[in-house]
N, CA, C and O of each residue as an XYZ file, in Angstrom:
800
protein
N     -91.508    112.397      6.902
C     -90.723    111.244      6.443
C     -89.863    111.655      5.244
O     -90.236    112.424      4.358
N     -88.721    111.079      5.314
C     -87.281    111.627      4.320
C     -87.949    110.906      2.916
O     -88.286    109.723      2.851
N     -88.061    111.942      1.770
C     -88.645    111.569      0.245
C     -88.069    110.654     -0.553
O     -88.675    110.212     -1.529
N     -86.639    110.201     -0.184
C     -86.129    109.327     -1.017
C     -86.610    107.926     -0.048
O     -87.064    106.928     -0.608
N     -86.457    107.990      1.356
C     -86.989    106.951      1.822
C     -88.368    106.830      1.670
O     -88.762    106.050      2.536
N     -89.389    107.272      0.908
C     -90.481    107.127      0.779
C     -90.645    106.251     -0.528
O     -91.337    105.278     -0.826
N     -89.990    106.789     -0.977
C     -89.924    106.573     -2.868
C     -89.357    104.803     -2.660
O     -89.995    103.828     -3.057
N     -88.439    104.775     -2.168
C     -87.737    103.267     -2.045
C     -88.758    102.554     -1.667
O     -89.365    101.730     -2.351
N     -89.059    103.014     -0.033
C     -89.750    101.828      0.243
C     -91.420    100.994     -0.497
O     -91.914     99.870     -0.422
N     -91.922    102.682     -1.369
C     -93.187    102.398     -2.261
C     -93.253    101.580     -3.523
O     -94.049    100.784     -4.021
N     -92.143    102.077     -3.817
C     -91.801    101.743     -5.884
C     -90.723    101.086     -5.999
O     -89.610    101.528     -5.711
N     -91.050     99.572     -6.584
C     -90.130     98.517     -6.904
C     -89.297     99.125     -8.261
O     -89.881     99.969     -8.940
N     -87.723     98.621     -8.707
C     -87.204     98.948     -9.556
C     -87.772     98.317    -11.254
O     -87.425     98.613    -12.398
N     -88.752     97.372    -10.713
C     -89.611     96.324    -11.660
C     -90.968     97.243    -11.630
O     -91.892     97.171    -12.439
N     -90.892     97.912    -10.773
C     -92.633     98.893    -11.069
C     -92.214     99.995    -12.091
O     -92.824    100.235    -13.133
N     -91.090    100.633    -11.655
C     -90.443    101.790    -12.449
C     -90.363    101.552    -13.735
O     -90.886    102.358    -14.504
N     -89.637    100.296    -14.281
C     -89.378     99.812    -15.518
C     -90.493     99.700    -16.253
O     -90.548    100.132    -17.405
N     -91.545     99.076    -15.621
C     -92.840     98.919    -16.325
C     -93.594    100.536    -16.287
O     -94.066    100.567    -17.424
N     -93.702    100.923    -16.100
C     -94.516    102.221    -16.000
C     -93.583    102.944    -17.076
O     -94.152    103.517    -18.005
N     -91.822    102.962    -16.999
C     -91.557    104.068    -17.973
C     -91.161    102.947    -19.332
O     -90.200    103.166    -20.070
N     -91.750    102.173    -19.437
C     -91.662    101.564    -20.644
C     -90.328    100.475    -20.976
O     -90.095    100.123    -22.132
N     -89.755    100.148    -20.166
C     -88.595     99.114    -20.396
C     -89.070     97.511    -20.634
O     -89.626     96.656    -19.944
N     -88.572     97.588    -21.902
C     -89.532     96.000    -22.386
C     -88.696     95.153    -21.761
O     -87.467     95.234    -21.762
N     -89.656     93.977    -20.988
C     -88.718     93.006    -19.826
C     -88.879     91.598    -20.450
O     -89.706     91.430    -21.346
N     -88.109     90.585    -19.999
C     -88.569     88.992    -20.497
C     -89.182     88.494    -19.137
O     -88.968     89.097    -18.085
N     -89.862     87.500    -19.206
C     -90.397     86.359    -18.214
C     -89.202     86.559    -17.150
O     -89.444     86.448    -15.948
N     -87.986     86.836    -17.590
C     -86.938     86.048    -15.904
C     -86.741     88.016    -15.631
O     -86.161     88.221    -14.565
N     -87.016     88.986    -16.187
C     -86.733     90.430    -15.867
C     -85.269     90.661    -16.157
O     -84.378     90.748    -15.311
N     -85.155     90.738    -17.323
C     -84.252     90.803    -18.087
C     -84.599     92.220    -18.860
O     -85.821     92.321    -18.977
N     -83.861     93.390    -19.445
C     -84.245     93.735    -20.471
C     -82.853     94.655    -20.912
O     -81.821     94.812    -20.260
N     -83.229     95.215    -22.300
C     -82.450     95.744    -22.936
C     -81.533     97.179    -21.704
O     -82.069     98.076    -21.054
N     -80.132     96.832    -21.828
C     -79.945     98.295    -20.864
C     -80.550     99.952    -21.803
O     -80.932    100.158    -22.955
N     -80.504    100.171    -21.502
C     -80.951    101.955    -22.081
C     -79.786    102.652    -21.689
O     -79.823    103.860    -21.923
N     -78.648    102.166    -21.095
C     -77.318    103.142    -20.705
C     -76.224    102.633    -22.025
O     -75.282    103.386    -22.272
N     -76.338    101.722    -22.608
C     -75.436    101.652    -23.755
C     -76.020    100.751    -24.501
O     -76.797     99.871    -24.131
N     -75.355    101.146    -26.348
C     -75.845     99.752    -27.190
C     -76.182     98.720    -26.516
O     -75.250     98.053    -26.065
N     -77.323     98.352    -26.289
C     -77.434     96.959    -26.266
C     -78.062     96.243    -27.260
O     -79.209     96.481    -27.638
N     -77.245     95.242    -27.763
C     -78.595     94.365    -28.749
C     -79.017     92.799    -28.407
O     -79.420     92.013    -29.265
N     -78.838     92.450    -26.865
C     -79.865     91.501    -26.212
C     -79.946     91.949    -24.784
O     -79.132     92.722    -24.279
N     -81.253     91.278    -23.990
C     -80.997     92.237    -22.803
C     -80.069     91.400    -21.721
O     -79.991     90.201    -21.451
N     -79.320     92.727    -21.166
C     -78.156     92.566    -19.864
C     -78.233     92.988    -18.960
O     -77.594     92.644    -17.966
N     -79.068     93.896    -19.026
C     -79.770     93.875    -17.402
C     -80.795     93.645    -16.987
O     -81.851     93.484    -17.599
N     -80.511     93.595    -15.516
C     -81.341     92.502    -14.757
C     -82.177     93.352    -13.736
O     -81.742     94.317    -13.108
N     -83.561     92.794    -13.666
C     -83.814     93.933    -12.687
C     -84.043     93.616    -11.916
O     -84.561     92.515    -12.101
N     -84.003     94.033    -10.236
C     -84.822     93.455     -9.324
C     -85.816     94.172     -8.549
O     -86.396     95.140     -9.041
N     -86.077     93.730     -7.266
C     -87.416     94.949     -6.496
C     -86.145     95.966     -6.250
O     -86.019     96.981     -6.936
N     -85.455     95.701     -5.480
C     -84.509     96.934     -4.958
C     -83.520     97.462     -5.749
O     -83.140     98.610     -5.515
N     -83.045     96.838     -6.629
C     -81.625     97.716     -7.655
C     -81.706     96.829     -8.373
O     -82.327     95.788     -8.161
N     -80.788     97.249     -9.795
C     -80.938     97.047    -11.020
C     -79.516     96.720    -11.339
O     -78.824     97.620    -10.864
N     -78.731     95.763    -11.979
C     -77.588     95.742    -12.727
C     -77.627     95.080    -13.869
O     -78.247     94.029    -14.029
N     -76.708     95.887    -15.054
C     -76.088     95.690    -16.274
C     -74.983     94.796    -16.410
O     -73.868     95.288    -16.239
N     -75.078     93.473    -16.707
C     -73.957     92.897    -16.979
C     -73.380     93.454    -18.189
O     -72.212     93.065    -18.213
N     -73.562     93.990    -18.945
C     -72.724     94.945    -19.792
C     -71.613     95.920    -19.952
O     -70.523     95.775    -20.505
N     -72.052     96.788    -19.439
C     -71.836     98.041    -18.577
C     -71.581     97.963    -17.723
O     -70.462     98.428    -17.505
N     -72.180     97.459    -16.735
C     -71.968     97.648    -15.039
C     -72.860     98.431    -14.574
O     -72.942     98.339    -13.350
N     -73.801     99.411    -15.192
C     -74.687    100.357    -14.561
C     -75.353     99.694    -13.693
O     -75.844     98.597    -13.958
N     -75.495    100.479    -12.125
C     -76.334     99.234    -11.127
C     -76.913    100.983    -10.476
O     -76.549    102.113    -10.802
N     -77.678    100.619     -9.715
C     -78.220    101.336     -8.953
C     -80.059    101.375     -8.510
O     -80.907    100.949     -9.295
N     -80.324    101.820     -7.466
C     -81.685    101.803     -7.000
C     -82.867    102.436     -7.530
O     -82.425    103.344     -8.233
N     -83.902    102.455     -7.572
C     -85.172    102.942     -8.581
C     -84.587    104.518     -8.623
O     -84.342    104.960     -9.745
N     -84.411    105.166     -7.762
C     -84.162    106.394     -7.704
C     -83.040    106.637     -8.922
O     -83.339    107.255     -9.944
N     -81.946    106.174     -8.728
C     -80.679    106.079     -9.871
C     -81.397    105.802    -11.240
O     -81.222    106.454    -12.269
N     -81.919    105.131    -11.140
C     -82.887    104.419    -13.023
C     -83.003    105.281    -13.338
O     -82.423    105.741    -14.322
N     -84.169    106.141    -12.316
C     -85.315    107.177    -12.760
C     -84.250    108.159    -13.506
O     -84.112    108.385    -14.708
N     -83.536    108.670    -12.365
C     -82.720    109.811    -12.642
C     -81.499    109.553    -14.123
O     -80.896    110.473    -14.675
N     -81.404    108.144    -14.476
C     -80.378    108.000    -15.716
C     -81.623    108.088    -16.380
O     -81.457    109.254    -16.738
N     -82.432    107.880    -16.710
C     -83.584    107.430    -17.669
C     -83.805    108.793    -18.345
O     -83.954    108.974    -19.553
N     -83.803    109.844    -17.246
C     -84.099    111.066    -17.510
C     -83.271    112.138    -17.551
O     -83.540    113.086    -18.288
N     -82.276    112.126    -16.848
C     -81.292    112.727    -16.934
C     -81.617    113.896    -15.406
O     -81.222    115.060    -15.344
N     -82.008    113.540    -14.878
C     -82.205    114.248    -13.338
C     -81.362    114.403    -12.420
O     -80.343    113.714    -12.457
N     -81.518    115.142    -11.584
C     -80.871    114.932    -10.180
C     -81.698    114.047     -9.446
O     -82.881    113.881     -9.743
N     -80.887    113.212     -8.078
C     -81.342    112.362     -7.515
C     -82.683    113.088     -6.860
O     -83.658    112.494     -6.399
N     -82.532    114.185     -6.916
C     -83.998    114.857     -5.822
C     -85.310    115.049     -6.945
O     -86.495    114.887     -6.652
N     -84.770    115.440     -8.319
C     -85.808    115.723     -9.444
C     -86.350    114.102     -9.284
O     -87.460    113.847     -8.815
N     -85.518    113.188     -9.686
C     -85.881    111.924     -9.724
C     -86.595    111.376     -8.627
O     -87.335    110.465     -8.998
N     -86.651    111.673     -7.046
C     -87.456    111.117     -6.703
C     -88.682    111.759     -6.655
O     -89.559    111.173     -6.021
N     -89.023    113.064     -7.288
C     -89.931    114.401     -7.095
C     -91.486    113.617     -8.367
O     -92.711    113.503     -8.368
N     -90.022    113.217     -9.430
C     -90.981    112.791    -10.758
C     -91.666    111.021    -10.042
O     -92.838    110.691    -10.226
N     -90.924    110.365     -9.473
C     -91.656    108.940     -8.756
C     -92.775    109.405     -7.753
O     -93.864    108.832     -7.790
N     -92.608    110.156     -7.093
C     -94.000    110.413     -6.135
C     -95.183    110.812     -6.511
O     -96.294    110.631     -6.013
N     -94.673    111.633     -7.866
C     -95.716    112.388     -8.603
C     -96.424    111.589     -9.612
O     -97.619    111.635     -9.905
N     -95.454    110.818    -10.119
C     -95.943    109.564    -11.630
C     -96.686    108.535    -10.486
O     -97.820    108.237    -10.862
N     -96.332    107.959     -9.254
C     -97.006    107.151     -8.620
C     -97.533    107.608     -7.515
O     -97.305    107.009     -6.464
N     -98.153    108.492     -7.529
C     -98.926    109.163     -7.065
C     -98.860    109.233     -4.930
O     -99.799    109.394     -4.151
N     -97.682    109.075     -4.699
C     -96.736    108.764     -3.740
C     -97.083    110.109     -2.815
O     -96.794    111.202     -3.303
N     -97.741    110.055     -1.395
C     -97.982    111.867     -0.940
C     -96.478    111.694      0.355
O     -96.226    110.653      0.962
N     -95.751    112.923      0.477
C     -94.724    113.654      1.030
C     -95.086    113.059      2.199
O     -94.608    111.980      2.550
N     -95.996    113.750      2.919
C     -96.374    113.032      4.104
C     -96.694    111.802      4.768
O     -96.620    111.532      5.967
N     -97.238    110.767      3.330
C     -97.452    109.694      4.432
C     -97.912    108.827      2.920
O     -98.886    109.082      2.211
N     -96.726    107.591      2.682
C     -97.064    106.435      1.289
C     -98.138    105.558      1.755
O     -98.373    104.941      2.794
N     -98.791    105.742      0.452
C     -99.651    104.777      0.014
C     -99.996    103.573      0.600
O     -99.235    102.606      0.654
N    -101.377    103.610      1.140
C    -101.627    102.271      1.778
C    -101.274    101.066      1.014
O    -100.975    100.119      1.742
N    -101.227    100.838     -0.218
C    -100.790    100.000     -1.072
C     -99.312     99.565     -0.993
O     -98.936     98.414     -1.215
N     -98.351    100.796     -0.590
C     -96.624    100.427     -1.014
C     -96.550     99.049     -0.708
O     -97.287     98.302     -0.065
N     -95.367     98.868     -1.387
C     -95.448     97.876     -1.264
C     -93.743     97.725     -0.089
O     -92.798     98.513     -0.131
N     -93.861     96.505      0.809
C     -93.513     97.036      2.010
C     -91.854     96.027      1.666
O     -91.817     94.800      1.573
N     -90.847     96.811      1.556
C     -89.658     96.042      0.960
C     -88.606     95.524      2.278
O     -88.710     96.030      3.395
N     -87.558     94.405      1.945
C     -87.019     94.519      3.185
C     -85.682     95.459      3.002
O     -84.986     95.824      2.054
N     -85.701     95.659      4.468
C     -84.607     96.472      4.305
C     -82.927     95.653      4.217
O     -82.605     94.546      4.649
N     -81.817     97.023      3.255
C     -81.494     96.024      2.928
C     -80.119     95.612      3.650
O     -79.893     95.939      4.815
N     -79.342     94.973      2.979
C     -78.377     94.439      4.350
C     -77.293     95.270      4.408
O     -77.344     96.246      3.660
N     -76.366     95.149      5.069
C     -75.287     96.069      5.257
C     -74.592     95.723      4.182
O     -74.395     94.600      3.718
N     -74.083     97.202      3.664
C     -73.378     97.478      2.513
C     -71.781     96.799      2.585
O     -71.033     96.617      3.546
N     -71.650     96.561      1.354
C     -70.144     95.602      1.683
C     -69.121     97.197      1.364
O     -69.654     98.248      1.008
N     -67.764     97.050      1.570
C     -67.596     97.962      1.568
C     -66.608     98.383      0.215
O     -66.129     97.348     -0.248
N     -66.132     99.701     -0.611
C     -65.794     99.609     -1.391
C     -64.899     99.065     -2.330
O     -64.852     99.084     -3.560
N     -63.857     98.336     -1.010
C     -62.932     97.231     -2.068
C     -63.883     95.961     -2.027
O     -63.374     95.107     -2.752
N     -64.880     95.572     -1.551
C     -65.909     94.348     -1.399
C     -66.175     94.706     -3.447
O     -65.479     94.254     -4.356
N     -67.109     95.412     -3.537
C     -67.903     95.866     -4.694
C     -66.330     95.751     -5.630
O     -65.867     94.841     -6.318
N     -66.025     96.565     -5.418
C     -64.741     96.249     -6.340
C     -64.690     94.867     -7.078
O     -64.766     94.533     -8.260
N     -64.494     94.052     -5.620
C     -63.875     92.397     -6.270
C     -64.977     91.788     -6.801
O     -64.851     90.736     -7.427
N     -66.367     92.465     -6.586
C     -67.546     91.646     -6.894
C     -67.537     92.397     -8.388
O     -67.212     91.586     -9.255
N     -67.746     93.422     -8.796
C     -67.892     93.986     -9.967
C     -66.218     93.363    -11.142
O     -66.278     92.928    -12.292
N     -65.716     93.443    -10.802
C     -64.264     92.900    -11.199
C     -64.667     91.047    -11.751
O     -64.609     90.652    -12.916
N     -64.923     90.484    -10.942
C     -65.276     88.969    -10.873
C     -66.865     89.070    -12.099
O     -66.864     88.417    -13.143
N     -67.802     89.777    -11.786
C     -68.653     89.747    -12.751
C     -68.188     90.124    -14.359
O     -68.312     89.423    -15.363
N     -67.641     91.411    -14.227
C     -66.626     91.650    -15.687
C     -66.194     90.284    -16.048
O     -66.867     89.756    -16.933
N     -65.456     89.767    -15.675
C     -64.821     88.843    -16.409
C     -65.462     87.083    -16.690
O     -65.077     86.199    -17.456
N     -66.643     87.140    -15.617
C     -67.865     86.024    -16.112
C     -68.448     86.335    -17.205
O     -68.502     85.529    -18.134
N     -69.039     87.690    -17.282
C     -69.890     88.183    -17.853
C     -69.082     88.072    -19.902
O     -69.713     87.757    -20.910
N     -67.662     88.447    -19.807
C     -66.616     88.198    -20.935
C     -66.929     86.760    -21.225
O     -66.792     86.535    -22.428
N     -67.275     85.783    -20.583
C     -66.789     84.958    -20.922
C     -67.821     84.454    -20.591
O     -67.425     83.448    -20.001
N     -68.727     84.444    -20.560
C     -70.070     83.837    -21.065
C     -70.808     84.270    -22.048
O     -71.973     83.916    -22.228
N     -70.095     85.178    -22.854
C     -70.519     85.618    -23.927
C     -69.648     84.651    -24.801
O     -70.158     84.096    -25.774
N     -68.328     84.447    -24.457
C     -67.524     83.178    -25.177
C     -68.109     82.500    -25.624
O     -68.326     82.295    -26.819
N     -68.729     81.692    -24.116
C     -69.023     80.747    -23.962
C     -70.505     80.451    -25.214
O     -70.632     79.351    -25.753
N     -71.149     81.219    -25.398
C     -72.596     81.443    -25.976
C     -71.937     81.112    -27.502
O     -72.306     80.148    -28.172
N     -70.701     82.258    -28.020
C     -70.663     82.126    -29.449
C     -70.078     80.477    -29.344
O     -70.782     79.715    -30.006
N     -69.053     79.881    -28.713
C     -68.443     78.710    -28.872
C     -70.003     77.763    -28.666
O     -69.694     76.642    -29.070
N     -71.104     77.734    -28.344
C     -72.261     76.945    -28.614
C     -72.646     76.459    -29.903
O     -72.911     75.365    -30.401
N     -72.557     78.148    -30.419
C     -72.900     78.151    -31.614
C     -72.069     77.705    -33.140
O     -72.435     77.167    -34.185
N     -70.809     78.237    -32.630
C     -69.958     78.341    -33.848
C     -68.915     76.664    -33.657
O     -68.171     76.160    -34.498
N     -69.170     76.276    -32.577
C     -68.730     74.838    -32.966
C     -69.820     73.785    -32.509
O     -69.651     72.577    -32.340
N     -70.892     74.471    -32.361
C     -71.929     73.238    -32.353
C     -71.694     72.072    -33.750
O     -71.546     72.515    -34.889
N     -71.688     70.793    -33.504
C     -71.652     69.824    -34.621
C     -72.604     69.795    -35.689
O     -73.665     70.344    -35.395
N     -72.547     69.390    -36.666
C     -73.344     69.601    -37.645
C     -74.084     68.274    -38.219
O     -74.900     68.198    -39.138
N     -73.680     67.504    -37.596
C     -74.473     66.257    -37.638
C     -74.236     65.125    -36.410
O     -73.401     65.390    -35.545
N     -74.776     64.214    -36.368
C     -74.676     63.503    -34.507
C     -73.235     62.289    -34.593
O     -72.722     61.690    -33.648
N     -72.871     62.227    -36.042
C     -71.874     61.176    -36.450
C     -70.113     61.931    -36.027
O     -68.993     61.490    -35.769
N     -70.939     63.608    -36.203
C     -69.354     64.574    -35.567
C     -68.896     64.352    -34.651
O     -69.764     64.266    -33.782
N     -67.502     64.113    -34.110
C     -67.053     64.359    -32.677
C     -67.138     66.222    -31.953
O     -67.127     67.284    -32.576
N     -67.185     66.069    -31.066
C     -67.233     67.184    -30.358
C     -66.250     67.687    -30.039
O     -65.296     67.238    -29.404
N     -66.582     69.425    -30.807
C     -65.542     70.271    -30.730
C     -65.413     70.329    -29.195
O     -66.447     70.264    -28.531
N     -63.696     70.497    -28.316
C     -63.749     70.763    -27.166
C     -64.036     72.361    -26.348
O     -64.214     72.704    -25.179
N     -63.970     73.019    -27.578
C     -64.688     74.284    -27.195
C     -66.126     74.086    -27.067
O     -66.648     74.707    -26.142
N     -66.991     73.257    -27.890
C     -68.510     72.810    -27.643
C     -68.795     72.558    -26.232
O     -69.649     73.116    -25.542
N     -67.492     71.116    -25.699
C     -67.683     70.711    -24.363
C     -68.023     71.766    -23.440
O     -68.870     71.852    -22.551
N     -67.127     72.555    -23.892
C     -66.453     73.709    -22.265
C     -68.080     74.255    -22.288
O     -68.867     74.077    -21.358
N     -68.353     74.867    -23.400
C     -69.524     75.764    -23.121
C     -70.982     74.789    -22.751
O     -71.979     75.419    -22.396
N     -71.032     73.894    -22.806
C     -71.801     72.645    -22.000
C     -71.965     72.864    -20.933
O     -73.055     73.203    -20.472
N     -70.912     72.723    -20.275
C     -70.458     72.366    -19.128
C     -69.826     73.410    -18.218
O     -69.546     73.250    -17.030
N     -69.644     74.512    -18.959
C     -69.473     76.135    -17.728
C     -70.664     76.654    -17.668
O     -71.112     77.128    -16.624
N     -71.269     76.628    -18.708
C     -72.174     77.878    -19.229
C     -73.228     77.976    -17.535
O     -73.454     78.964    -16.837
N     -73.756     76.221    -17.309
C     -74.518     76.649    -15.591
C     -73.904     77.268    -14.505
O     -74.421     77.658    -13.458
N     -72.958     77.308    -14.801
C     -71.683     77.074    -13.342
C     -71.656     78.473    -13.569
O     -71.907     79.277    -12.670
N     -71.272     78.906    -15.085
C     -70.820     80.463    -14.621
C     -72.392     81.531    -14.475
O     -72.274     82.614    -13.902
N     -73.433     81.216    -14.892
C     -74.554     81.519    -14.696
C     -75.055     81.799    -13.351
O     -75.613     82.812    -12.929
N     -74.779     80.808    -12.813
C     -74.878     80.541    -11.037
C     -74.189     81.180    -10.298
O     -74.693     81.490     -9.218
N     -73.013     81.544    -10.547
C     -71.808     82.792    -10.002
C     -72.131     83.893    -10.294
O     -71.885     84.806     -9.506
N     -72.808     84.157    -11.569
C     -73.058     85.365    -11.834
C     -74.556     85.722    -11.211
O     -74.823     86.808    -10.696
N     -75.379     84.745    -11.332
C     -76.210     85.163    -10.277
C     -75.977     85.449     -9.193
O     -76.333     86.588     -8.892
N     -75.269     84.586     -8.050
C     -74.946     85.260     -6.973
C     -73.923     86.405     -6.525
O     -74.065     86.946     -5.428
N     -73.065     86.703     -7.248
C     -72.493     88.159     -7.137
C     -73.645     89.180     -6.776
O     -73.858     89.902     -5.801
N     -74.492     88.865     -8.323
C     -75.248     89.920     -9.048
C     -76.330     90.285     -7.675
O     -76.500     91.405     -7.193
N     -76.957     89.043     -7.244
C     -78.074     89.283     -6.566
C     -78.249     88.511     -5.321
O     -79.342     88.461     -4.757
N     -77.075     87.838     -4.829
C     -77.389     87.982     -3.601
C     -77.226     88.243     -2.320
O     -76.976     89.448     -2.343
N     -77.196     87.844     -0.999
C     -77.136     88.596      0.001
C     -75.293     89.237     -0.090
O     -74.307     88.768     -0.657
N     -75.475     90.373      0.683
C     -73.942     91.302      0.020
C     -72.974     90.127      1.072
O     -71.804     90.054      0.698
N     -73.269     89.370      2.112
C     -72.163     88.414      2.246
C     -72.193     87.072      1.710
O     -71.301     86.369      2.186
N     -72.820     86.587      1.003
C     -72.773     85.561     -0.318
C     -72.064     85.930     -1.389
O     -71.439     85.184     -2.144
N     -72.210     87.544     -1.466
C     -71.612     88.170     -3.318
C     -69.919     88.258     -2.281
O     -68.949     87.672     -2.762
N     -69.819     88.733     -1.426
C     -68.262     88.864     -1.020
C     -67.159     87.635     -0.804
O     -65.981     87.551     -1.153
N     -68.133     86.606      0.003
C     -67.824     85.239     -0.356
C     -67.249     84.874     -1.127
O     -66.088     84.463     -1.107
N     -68.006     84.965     -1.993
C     -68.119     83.878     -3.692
C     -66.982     84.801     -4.815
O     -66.364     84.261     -5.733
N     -66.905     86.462     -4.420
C     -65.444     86.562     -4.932
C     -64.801     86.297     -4.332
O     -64.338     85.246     -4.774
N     -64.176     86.637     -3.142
C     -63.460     85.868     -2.359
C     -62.487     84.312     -3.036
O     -61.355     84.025     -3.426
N     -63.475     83.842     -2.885
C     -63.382     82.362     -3.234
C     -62.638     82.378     -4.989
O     -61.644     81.769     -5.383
N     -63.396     83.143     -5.622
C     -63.259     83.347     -7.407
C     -61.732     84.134     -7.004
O     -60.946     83.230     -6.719
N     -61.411     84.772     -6.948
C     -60.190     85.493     -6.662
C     -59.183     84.545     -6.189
O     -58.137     84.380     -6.817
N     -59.476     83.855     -5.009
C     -58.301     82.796     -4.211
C     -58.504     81.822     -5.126
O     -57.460     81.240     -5.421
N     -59.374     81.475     -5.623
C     -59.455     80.464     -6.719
C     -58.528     80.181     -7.886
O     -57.772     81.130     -8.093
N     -58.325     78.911     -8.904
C     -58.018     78.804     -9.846
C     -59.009     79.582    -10.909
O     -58.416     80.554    -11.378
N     -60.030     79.470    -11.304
C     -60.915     79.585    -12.016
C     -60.843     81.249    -12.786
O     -60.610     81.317    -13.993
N     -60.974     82.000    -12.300
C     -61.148     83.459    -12.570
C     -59.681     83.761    -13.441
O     -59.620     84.116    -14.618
N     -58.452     83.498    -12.453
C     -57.117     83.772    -13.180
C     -57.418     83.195    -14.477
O     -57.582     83.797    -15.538
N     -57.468     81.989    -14.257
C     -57.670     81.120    -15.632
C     -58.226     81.758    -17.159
O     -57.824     82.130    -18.261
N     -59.495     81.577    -16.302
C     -60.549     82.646    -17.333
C     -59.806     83.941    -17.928
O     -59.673     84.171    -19.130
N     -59.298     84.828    -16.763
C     -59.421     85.955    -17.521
C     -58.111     86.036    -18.353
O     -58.020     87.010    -19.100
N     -56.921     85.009    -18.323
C     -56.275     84.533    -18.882
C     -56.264     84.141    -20.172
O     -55.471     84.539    -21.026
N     -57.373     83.153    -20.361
C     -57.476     83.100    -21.814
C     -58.253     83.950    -22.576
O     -58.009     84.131    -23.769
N     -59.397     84.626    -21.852
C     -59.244     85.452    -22.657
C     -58.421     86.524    -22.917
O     -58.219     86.870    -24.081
N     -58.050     86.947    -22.226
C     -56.172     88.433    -23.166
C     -56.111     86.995    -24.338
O     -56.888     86.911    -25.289
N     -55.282     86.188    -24.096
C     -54.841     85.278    -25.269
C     -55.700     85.557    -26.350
O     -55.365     86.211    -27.337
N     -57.168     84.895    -26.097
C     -57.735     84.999    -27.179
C     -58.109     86.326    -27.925
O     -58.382     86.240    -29.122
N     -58.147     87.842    -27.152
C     -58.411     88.887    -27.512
C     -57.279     89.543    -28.609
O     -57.419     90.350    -29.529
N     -56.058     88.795    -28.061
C     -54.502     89.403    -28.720
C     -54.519     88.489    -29.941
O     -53.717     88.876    -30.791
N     -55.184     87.410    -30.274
C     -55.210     86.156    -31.392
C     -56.228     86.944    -32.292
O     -56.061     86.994    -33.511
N     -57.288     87.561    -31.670
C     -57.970     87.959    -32.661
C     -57.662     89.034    -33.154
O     -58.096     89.344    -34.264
N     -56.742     89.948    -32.359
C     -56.504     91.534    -32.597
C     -55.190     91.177    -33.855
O     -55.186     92.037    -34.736
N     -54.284     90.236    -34.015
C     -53.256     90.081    -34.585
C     -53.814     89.700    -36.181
O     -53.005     89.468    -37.079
C-alpha cells in the first residue's frame, strides 16, 4: 500500500497538531506557525488545514513537512514512525476518513482563495470597527461603522466558512456567486480607499 496513502487515511490533520504541539481553541482554531501570528487563523480540519492569514493550506502530510522543514516523503516517513503507522498494513485503530471530492480545478482555487483574501481583510475591519466605534454609553447613537460590523460580521463568517471548508462544489459556487455579485467588488473597494486614507 502507497505510504502517503497510508499516512492520510490513518492521521487526522487535528491528530498531527495535537501530538506536535499546536495549541488549538474549542472551535480548532490555532496560532499559524507559517507567519507572525498574534491570534489564531488557522483552522484545522480532519483532512487539510487553512490559514486565513497567509493562505497556507495543505494536508497532514504538507503540516508535517512545513513544521519541519521536510520533504513530502521525510514527512510522511516521520508520521508513520511518531504514530506508529506499519508500511504494510495501518493500524486497526486508523481512523477511516472519507475520501475526498473531486478537486476543483486551478482557476476554481484561485477564485476561492482570492474571495477568502478579501473576507478575511475585511473581517478584520470589521472586528476593529466593533471595537473602536463601539458606543460608550446606551444614550449614544450608533456609529454606522458599529452597524455594518453587527450586521456583516455573521454573513461574512458564513462565506468564509464555506469557501474555507466546504464541499469543493459549494466553495466554487459561493465564489462564483461573490465574484458575479455586488458584494466582494464593493468590499474590496473600500478597502484600497480605506488603505490609501490611511497610507496618506
Amino acid at each position: 500500500m502507497n505510504l502517503f496513502k497510508i499516512v492520510k487515511e490513518s492521521v487526522t490533520v487535528k491528530q498531527t497538531a495535537a501530538l506536535y504541539g499546536l495549541p488549538v481553541t474549542t472551535t480548532w482554531m490555532t496560532r499559524c506557525p507559517f507567519h507572525e501570528d498574534h491570534t489564531p487563523s488557522m483552522k484545522l480540519n480532519d483532512t487539510y488545514y487553512y490559514c486565513f492569514g497567509c493562505g497556507a493550506t495543505g494536508d497532514v502530510i504538507d503540516l508535517t513537512a512545513q513544521l519541519f522543514g521536510l520533504s513530502s516523503f521525510q514527512a510522511a516517513r516521520k508520521l508513520t514512525q511518531d504514530f506508529g503507522l506499519s508500511p504494510d498494513k495501518p493500524p486497526s485503530g486508523a481512523v477511516a476518513l472519507p475520501k475526498p471530492a473531486a478537486a476543483s480545478s486551478d482557476t476554481q482555487q484561485e477564485e476561492i482563495f482570492y474571495c477568502l483574501r478579501v473576507l478575511h481583510d475585511y473581517r478584520d475591519l470589521l472586528t476593529r470597527w466593533q471595537t473602536e466605534f463601539a458606543p460608550l454609553s446606551p444614550e449614544e447613537p450608533l456609529d454606522e461603522h458599529f452597524v455594518e460590523a453587527l450586521h456583516m460580521m455573521a454573513v461574512v463568517d458564513d462565506l468564509i466558512d464555506c469557501l474555507a471548508f466546504g464541499p469543493t462544489s459549494k466553495k466554487a459556487a459561493a465564489a462564483k456567486r461573490l465574484l458575479d455579485g455586488q458584494l466582494l467588488p464593493m468590499v474590496e473597494s473600500r478597502l484600497n480607499t480605506l488603505d490609501r486614507e490611511e497610507a496618506a
